[in-house]
C-alpha positions in Angstrom: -130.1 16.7 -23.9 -128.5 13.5 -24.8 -130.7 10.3 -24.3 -129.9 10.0 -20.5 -129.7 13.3 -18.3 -130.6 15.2 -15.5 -133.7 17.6 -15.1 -134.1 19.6 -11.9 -137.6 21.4 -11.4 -136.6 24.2 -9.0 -138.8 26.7 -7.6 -141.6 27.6 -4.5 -143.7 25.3 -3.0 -147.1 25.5 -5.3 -145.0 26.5 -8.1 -146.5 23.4 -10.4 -143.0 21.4 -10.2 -144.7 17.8 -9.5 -147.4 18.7 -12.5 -144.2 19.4 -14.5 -142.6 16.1 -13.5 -145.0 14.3 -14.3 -146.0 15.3 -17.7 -142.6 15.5 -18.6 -141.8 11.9 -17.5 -144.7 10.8 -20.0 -143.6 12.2 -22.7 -139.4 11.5 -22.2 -138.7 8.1 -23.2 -137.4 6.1 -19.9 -137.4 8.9 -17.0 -137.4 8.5 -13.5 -138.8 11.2 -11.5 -137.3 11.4 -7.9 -139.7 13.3 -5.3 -137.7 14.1 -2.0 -141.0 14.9 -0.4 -142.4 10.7 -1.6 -138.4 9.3 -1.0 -138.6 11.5 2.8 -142.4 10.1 3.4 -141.3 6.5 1.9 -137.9 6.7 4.5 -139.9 8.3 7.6 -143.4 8.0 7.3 -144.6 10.7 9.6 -141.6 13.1 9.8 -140.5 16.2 11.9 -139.3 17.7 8.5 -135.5 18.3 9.9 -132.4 19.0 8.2 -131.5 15.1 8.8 -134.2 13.5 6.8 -133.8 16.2 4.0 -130.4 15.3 3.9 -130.7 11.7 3.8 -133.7 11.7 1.3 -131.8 14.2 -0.4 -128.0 11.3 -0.5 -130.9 8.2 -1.0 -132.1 10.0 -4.1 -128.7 10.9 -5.8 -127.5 7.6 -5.2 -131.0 5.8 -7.3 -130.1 8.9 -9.9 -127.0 7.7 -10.2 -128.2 4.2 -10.4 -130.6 5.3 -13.2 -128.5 7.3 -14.8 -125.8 4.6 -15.4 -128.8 2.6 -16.9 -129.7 4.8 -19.3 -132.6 6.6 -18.1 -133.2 10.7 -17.8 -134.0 11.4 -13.8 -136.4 14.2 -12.7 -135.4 16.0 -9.5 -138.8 17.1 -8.2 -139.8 17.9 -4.1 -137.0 20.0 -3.5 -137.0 23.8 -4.0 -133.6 24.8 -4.7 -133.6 27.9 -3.1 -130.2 28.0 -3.0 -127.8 28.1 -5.2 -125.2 25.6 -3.2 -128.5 22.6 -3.4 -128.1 22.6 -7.2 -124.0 21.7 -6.7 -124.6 18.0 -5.9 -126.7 17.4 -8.7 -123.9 19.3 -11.2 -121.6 17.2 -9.7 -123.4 14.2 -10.2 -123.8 14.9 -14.0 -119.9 15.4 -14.1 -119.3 12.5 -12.3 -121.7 10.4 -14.6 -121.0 12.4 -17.7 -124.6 13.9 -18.7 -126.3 17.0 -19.0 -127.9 19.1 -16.3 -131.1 21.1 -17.2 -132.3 23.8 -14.3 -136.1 24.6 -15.5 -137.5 27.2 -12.9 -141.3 27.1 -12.1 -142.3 30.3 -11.2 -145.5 31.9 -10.4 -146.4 34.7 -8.4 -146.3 34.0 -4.5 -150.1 34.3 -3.9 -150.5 31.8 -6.3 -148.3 29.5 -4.9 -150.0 30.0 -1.5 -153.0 29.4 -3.0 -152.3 26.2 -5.0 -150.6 25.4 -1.3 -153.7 25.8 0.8 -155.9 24.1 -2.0 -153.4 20.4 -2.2 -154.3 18.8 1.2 -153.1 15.2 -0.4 -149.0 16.4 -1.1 -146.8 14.6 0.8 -145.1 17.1 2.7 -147.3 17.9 6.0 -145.1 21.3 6.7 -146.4 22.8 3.7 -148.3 26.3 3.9 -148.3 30.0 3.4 -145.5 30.5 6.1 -143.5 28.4 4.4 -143.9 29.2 0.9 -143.3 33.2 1.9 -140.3 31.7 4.1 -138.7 29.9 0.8 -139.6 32.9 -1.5 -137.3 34.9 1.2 -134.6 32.6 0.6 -135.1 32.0 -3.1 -131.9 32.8 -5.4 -131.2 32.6 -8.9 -129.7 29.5 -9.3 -126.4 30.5 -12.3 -125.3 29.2 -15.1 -127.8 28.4 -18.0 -131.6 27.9 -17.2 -135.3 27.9 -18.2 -137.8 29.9 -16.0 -141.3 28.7 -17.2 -144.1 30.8 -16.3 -146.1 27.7 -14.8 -149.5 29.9 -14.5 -149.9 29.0 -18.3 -151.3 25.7 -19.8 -149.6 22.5 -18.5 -149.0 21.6 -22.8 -146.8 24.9 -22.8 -145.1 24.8 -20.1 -144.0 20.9 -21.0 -143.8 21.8 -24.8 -141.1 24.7 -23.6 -139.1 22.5 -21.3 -139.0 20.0 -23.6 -137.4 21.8 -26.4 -134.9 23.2 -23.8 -133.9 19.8 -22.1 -133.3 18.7 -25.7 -130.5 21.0 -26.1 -127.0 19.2 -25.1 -126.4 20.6 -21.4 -123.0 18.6 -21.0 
């Protein structure tokens, strides 16, 4: 990926995307990582977790991506699942509009797992988190098209960041 891009951590609640973020923001020279679940928290505080605030966290953080972006920087979308394919299309368009690459890296892991790593994080931001919901998003989960990385995130943090670092570094434009 050139200096300044885009890297979207998709994948189930649990799935290991914040760990991802944030090894991968220590090692990549200037990144930003944006957490809907932090931007939602930061913009509500207590929330009712409704399609309103996801969608404004979700506007607020494209628009400091694209701030970022236009400085230089590679952004990290992290907090957001990306169940669907039609969630990744305002972050593709985003790269088009800036003129950077796009890098979809999949965390998976086997839904007990997530449920498990789920129940065990009583600190994450996101209050609505738990079993029901991760088996609710797993229902809902699609392949997201196009060209991207699934990471089996149940191995060692160093692999998983040494494997998505030596796909982001590919050109994605």
């Amino acid at each position: 990926m050139p200096p300044a891009g885009v890297i979207v951590l998709a994948g189930l609640p649990g799935a290991g995307k914040s760990t991802l973020a944030r090894a991968l923001a220590s090692r990549l020279a200037d990144a930003r990582v944006l957490d809907k679940d932090v931007v939602r928290d930061a913009l509500f505080g207590p929330c009712d977790h409704t399609a309103t605030e996801s969608q404004v966290s979700v506007s607020a953080m494209l628009d400091a991506a694209r701030y970022h972006l236009g400085r230089g920087r590679t952004v990290i979308f992290d907090g957001m699942t990306f169940a669907r394919r039609q969630y990744l299309g305002a972050v593709a368009g985003l790269g088009d509009d800036v003129g950077v690459g796009v890098a979809v890296i999949v965390c998976d892991v086997p839904l007990e797992v997530a449920i498990s790593r789920v129940a065990a994080d009583a600190r994450h931001p996101a209050g609505n988190r738990d079993a029901d919901v991760v088996r609710r998003v797993a229902a809902e989960m699609e392949e997201p098209g196009g060209d991207y990385l699934t990471l089996d995130t149940t191995a060692p943090l160093d692999e998983c960041v040494a494997l998505a670092l030596a796909y982001v570094e590919t050109d994605k434009r």
